[in-house]
PAPA-319004 format. One line per field, with one value per residue (C-alpha): x, y, z; residue in three letters. Coordinates in Angstrom, 3 decimals. Example, Ala and Ser with C-alpha at 12.3 -4.5 7.8 and 13.67 -1.06 7.14 Angstrom:
2
xx: [12.300/13.670];
yy: [-4.500/-1.060];
zz: [7.800/7.140];
code: [Ala/Ser];
END
This chain:
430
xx: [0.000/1.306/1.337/2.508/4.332/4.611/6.351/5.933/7.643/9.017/7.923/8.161/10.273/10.858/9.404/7.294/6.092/2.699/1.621/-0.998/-4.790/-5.780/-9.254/-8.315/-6.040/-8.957/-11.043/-8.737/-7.331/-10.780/-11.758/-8.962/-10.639/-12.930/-9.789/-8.392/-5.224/-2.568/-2.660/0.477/-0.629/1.929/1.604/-0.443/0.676/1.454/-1.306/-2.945/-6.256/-4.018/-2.638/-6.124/-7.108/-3.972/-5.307/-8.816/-7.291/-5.405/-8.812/-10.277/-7.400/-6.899/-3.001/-1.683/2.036/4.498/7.149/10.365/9.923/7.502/4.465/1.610/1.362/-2.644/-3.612/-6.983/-7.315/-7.475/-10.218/-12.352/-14.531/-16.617/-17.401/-15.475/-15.195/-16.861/-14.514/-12.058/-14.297/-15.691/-12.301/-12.405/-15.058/-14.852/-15.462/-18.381/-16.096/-15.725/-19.494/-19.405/-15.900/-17.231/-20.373/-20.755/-18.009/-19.550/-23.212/-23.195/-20.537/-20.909/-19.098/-19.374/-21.095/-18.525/-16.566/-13.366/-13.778/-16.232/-17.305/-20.435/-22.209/-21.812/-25.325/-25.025/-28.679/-27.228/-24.819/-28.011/-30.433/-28.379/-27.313/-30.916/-31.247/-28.706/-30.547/-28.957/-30.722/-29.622/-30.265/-29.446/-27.979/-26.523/-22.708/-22.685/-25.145/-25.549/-25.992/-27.265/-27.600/-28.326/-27.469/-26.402/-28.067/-27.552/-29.936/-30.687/-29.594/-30.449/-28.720/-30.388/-27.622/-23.775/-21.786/-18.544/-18.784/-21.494/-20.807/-17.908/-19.579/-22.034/-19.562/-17.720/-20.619/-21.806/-17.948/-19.122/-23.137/-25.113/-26.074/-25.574/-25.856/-26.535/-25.626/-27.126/-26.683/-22.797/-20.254/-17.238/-14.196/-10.909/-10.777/-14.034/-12.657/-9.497/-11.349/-12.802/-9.659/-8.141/-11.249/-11.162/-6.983/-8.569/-10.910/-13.637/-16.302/-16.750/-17.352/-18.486/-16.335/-15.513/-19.204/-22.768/-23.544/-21.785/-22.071/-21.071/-21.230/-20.735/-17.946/-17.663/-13.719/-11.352/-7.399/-4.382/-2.073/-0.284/-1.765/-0.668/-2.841/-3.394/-1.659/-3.659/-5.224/-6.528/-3.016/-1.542/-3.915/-3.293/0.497/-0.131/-1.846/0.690/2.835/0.310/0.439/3.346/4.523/7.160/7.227/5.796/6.083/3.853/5.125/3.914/0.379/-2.124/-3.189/-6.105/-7.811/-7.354/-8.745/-11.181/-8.732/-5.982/-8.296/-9.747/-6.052/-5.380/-8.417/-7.096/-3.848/-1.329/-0.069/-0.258/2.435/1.259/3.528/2.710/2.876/3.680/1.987/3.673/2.264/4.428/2.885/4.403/1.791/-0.824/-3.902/-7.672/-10.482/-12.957/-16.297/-16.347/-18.636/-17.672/-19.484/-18.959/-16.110/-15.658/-16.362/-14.187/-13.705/-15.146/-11.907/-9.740/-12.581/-10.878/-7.256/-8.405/-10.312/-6.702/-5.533/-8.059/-7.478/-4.607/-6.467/-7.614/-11.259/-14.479/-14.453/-16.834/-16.793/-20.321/-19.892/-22.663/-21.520/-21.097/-22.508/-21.448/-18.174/-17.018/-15.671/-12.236/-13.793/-13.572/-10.143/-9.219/-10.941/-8.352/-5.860/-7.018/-8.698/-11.837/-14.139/-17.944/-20.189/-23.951/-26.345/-24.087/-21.304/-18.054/-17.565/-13.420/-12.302/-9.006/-5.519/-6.339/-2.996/-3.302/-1.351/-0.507/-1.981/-3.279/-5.458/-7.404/-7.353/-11.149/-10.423/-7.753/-8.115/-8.865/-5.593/-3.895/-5.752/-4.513/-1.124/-1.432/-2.704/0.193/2.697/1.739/0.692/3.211/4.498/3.913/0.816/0.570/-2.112/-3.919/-5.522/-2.759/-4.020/-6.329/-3.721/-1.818/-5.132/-4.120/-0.496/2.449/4.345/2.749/5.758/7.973/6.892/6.668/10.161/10.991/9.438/11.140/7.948/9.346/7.264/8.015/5.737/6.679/5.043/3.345/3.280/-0.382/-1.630/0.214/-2.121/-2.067/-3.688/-6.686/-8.628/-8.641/-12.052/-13.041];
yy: [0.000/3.739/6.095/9.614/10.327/14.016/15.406/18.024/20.820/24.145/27.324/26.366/28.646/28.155/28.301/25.588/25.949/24.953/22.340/22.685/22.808/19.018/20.227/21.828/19.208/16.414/18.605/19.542/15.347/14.715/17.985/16.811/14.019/16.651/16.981/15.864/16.512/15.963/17.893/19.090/20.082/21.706/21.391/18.702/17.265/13.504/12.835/9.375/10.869/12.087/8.161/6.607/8.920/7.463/3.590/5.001/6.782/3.291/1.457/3.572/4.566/8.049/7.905/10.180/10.127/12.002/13.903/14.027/17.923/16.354/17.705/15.796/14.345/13.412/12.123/11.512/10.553/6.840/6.196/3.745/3.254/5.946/2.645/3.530/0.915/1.310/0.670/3.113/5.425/5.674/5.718/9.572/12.845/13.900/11.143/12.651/15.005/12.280/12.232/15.666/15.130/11.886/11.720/14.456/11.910/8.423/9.217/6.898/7.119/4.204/5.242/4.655/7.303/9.396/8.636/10.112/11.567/10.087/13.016/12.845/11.659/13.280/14.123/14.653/16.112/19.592/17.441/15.145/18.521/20.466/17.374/16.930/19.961/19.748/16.226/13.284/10.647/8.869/5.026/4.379/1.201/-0.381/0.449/2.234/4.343/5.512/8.667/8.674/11.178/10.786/14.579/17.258/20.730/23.667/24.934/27.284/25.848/27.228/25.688/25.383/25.432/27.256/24.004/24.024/20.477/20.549/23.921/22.395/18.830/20.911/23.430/20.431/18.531/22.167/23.217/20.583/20.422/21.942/25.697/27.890/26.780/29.566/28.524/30.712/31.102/29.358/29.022/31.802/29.471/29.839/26.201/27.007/29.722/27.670/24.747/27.418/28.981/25.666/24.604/28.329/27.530/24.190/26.276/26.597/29.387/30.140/33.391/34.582/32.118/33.542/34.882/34.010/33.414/31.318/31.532/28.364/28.202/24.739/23.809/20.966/20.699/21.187/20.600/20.469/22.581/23.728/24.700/25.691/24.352/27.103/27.023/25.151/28.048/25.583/23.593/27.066/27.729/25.066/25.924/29.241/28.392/25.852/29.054/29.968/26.736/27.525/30.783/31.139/32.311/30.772/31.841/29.877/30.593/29.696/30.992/33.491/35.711/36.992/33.472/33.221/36.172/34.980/32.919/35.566/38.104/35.494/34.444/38.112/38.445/35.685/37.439/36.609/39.366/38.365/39.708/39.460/39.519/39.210/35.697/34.243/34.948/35.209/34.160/35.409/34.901/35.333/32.352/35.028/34.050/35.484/33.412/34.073/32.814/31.946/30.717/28.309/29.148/28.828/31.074/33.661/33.065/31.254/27.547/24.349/22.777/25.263/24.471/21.559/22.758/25.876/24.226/22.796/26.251/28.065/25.026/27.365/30.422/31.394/31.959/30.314/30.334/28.950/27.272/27.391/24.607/25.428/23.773/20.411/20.141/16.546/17.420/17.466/13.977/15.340/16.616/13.467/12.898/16.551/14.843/11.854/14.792/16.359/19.187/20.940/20.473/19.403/19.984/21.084/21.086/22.644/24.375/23.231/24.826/25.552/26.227/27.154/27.272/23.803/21.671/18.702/15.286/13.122/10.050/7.792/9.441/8.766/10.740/10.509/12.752/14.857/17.877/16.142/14.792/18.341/19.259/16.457/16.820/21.048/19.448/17.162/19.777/21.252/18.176/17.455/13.951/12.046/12.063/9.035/9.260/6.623/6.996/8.657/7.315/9.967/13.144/11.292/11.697/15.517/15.759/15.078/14.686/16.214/15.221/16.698/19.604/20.298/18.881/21.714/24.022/22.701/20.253/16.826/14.617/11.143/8.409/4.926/1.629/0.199/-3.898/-5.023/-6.449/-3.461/-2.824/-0.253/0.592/-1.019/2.178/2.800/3.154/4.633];
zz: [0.000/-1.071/1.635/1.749/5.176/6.249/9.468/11.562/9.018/9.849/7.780/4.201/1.903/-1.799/-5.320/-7.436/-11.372/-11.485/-13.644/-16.281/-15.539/-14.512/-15.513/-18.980/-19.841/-19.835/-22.138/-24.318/-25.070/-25.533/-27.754/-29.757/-31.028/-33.155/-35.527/-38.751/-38.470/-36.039/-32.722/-30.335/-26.577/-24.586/-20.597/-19.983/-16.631/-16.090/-13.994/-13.411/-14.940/-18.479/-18.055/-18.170/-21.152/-23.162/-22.381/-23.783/-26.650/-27.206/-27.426/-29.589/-32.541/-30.622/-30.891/-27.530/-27.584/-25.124/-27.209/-26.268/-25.327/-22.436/-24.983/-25.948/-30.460/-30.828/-33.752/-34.206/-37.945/-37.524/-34.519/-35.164/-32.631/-30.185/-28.043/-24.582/-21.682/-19.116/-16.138/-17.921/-18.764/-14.997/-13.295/-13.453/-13.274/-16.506/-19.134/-20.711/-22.435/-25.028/-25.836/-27.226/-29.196/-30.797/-31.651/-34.564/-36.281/-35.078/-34.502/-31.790/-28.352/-25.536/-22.266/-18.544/-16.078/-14.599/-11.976/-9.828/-6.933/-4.298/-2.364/-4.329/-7.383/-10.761/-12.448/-15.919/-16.083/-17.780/-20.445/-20.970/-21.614/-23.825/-26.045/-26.623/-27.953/-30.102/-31.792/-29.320/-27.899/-24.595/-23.667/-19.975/-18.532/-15.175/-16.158/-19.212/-21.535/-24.759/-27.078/-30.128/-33.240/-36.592/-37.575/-35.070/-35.488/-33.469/-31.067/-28.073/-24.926/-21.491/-18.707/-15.722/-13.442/-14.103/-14.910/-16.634/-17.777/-19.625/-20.677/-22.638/-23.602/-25.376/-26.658/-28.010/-29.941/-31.249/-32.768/-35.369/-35.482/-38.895/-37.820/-35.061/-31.335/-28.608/-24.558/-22.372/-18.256/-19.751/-17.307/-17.388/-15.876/-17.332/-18.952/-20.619/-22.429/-22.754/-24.683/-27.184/-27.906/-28.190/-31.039/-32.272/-33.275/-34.940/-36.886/-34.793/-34.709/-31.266/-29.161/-25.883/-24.015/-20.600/-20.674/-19.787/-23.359/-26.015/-29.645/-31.749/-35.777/-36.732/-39.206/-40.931/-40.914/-37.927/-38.686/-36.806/-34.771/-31.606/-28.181/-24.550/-21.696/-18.860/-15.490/-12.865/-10.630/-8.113/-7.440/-7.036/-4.782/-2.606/-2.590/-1.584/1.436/2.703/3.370/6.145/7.807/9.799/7.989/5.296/1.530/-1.390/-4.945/-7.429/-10.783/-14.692/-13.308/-14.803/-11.429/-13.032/-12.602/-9.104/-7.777/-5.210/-3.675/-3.271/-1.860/0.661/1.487/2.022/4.405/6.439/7.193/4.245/2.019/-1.944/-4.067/-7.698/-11.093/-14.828/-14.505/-10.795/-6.880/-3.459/-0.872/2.489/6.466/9.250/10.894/12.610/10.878/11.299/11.359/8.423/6.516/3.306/0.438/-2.251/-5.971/-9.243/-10.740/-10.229/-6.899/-4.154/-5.630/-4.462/-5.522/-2.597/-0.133/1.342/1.252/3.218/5.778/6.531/6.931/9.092/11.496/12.408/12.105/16.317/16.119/14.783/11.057/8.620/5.437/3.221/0.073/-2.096/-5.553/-4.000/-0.295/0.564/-0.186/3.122/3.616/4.500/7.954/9.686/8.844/10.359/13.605/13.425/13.824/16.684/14.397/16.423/13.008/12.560/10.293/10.223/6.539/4.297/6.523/8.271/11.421/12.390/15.980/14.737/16.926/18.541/17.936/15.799/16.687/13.512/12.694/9.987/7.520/4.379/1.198/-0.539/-3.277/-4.856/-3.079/0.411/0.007/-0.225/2.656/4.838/3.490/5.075/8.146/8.201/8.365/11.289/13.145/15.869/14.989/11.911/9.886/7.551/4.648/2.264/-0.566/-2.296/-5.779/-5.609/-5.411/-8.191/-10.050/-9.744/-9.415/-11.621/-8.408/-5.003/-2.719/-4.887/-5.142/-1.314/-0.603/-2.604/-0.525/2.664/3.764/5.397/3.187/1.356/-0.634/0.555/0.980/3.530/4.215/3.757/6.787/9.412/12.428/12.668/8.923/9.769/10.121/5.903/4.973/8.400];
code: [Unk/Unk/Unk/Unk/Unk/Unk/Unk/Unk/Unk/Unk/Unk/Unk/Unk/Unk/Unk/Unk/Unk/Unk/Unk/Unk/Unk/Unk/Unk/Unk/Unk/Unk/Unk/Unk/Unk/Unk/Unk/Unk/Unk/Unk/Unk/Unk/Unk/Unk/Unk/Unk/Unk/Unk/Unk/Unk/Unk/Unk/Unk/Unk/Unk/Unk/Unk/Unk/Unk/Unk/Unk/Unk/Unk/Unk/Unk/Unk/Unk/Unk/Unk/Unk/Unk/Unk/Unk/Unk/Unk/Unk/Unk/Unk/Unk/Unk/Unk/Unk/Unk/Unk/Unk/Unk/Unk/Unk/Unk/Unk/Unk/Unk/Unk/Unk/Unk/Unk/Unk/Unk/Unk/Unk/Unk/Unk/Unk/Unk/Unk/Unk/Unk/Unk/Unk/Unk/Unk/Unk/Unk/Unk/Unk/Unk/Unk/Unk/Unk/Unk/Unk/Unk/Unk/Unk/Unk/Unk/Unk/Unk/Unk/Unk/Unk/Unk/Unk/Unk/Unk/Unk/Unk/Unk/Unk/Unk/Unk/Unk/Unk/Unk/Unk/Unk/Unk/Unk/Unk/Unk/Unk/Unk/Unk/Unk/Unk/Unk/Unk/Unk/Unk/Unk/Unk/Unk/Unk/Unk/Unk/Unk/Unk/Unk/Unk/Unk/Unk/Unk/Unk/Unk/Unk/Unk/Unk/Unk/Unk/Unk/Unk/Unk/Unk/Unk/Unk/Unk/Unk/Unk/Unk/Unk/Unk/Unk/Unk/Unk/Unk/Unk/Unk/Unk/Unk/Unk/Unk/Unk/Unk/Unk/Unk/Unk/Unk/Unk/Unk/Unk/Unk/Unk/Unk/Unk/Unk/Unk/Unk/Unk/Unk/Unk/Unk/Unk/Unk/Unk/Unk/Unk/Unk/Unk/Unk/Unk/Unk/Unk/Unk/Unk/Unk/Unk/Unk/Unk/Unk/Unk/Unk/Unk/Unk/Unk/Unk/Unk/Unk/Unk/Unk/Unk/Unk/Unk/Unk/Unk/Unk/Unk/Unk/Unk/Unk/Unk/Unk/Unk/Unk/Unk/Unk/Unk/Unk/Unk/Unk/Unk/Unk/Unk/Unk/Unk/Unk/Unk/Unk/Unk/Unk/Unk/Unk/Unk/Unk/Unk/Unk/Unk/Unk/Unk/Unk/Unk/Unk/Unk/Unk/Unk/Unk/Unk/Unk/Unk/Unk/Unk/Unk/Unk/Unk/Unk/Unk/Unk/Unk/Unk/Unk/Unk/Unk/Unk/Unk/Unk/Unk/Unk/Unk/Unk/Unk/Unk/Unk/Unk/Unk/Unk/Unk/Unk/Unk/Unk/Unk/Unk/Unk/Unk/Unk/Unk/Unk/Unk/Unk/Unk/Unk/Unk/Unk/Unk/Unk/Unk/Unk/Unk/Unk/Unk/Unk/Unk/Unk/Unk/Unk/Unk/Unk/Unk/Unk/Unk/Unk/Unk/Unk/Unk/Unk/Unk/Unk/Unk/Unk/Unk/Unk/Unk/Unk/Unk/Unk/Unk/Unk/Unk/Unk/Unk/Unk/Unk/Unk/Unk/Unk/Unk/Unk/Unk/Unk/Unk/Unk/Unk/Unk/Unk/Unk/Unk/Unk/Unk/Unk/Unk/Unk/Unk/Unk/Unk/Unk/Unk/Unk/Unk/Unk/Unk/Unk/Unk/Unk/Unk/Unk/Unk/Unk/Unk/Unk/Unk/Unk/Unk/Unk/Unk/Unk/Unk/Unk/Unk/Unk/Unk/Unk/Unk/Unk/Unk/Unk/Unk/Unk/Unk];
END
C-alpha cells in the first residue's frame, strides 16, 4: 500500500512551477478528437487521470504520444470506434467530455457514467439537456449508456444550473453540429474559455467564451495545430496556502493571477499578504492568521476545488471560522479525517464549522479525493508527529508529483510503501 508520510515541518520557503490545468487538460485530449489533423498540446501534466485517457485513446485509434519535449502528439485521424469501456471510462469525473468530441463523427458514443472523486455523485442532467437539444438521444444502462444522433443541429440551450462540464460537452458537440448553437446562463471558468480557444486555433467558430452566453457556428472541418494548456489556478492555490500553515514564503510561478482572484483576496483576508507579477503569486505569512467565513461558488467566486485545502488552513487560524460549500454540499468527507488529527471540526447542513488554533497530533489518515488529500497533506505539516495518509491514488489523479513539489518548498514529506496487513492501517475506509 502507497502512503505519503509528512512530518511536523518548519515554515516552508521556496518556489514551485505549477503544472498545467488538470481540468483543462482532460477537455482539451478529448476535444482533440474533433480533428483531422494531427494535434500538439503543450503542458499537460502527467497525472494518473491524463494516463487513463492514453489507455482510452489506445482502445479507440486516438493515438496520444508524449514527445520528447515532455508535450503531448494526438492524432486523431485513424479512430475507429466511439465505443469507450466502461470501467475506464468511470475511473475519473470527466469522461463525458468524449461524448461531445465523438459523436458528430460516429453518430453513436458508448461510455461509462462518470466517476473520480467520491465526495459525491456526478449528475449529468445539464450534459443530458443540452445534447438533446442539439438532436442526441440517450439510452441508460446499469454500467454504461448511450448517445445517439443521426445529424447534429444547433440549437438554443439554457442551462439550468452554471456548470462548466457541460458547458464544454455541449460546446464540443456544437464546434461541429449543422447551424448555429446559442448557450445561455454558460459558465465563465478559465478552462471554458481555454477549450474554445483551443477549437477556435482548430478552426472553430466560437465566441463569448468567458461569458454568460456562447455563440457556436458549426464547421464541418477542424485541422491540426499547436496549443498551450493554462496554469492550474486551483493547485496554485493550494500551494499558496501551505505558506500559512506555519509561515514562510511561497512563490507559485507559470500561473495566470487573473484566474485566481477569489482565492488571493480570501487568502489576504485571512492574514497573508499576496504579491502578484505578470505571470507568478507570493504568498508570504508570518503564521498570525484570522479566522474568516467563506462561500464556495462557481467562478468567479471562491472555488469548491480550494474548499478543502483551506479548511486545513483556518485550522490554524484562532477563532471560529466557517466554510459554506454550495456547488457540491457533501463534499465534506475530508472533515472526519481533520478529527483523526485532533482538528476541532464538525459539520452542520451545508457548513463546516473551524475552531481554529487547537494543535493537531498526527496520525493515519485517508485521502477521498484529490483535493482532500492536499488538505490532509497542510494538516500534516503542522501536526506534531507524523501524519501518515492513504488513498494517495487519488492526489496522483491531480499531481504530476505532489511530494515533490513540497520537498521543494522545505515540507518533510516522502511516498513509501506500507506492508499489507500493518495494524495499525486497519482504520482505511473509516
Amino acid at each position: 500500500m502507497k502512503v505519503i508520510q509528512v512530518q511536523t515541518s518548519g515554515p516552508l520557503h521556496g518556489s514551485v512551477t505549477v503544472q498545467g490545468s488538470k481540468n483543462s487538460s482532460q477537455a482539451l485530449l478529448a476535444a482533440a478528437c474533433l480533428a483531422d489533423a494531427t494535434v500538439t498540446l503543450e503542458g499537460i501534466p502527467g497525472s494518473n487521470d491524463v494516463r487513463i485517457i492514453r489507455q482510452i485513446g489506445l482502445d479507440i485509434g486516438l493515438t496520444i504520444e508524449r514527445t520528447p519535449m515532455g508535450d503531448m502528439l494526438i492524432d486523431p485521424r485513424f479512430i475507429h470506434s466511439a465505443t469507450i469501456d466502461p470501467g475506464k471510462s468511470s475511473a475519473y469525473r470527466s469522461s463525458y467530455y468524449f461524448v461531445g468530441a465523438l459523436l458528430a463523427k460516429f453518430g453513436k458514443v458508448t461510455i461509462g457514467f462518470p466517476g473520480g472523486d467520491d465526495f459525491v455523485s456526478r449528475p449529468i442532467d445539464q450534459h443530458i439537456k443540452g445534447l438533446r437539444a442539439l438532436g442526441a438521444e440517450f439510452t441508460f444502462h446499469s454500467d454504461h449508456y448511450v448517445v445517439e444522433a443521426k445529424e447534429l443541429r444547433g440549437a438554443d440551450v439554457y442551462f439550468d444550473t452554471i456548470t462548466m462540464g457541460a458547458t464544454i460537452n455541449v460546446m464540443l458537440a456544437a464546434a461541429r453540429a449543422k447551424g448555429r448553437t446559442r448557450l445561455s446562463n454558460a459558465a465563465t471558468d478559465p478552462e471554458v474559455v481555454d477549450t474554445a480557444n483551443f477549437l477556435n486555433q482548430l478552426g472553430a467558430k466560437i465566441v463569448g467564451a468567458g461569458t454568460d452566453q456562447i455563440r457556436i457556428e458549426g464547421v464541418p472541418y477542424l485541422g491540426g495545430g499547436r496549443y498551450a494548456v493554462i496554469p492550474d489556478r486551483l493547485i496554485a492555490g493550494s500551494f499558496l496556502m501551505a505558506a500559512g500553515i506555519n509561515g514562510g514564503s511561497v512563490t507559485v510561478a507559470n500561473v495566470i493571477p487573473e484566474h485566481m482572484g477569489s482565492c488571493l483576496a480570501q487568502l489576504r483576508e485571512i492574514g497573508l499578504e499576496i504579491e502578484t507579477g505578470d505571470q507568478s503569486v507570493t504568498a508570504h505569512s508570518d503564521g498570525r492568521l484570522r479566522a474568516t467565513r467563506v462561500r464556495t461558488g462557481m467562478y468567479p467566486a471562491f472555488a469548491t476545488d480550494l474548499q478543502q485545502p483551506l479548511t486545513a488552513l483556518l485550522t490554524r487560524a484562532p477563532g471560529k471560522s466557517i466554510v459554506t460549500e454550495r456547488v457540491f454540499v457533501k463534499r465534506f468527507n475530508h472533515i472526519h479525517q481533520l478529527k483523526r488529527l485532533g482538528a476541532d471540526v464538525w459539520v452542520r447542513k451545508e457548513s463546516a464549522y473551524i475552531k481554529g488554533g487547537v494543535p493537531l497530533v498526527g496520525n493515519w489518515v485517508h485521502a477521498t479525493d484529490v483535493r482532500a488529500g492536499t488538505c490532509l497533506i497542510l494538516a500534516g505539516l503542522a501536526a506534531e508527529g507524523t501524519t501518515r495518509i492513504t488513498g494517495v491514488e487519488h492526489i496522483e489523479r491531480g499531481y504530476e508529483d505532489a511530494v515533490g513539489s513540497f520537498r521543494a518548498l522545505g515540507a518533510r514529506i516522502e511516498s513509501t510503501e506500507w506492508k499489507a496487513g500493518n495494524a495499525e492501517a486497519g482504520f482505511v475506509g473509516m
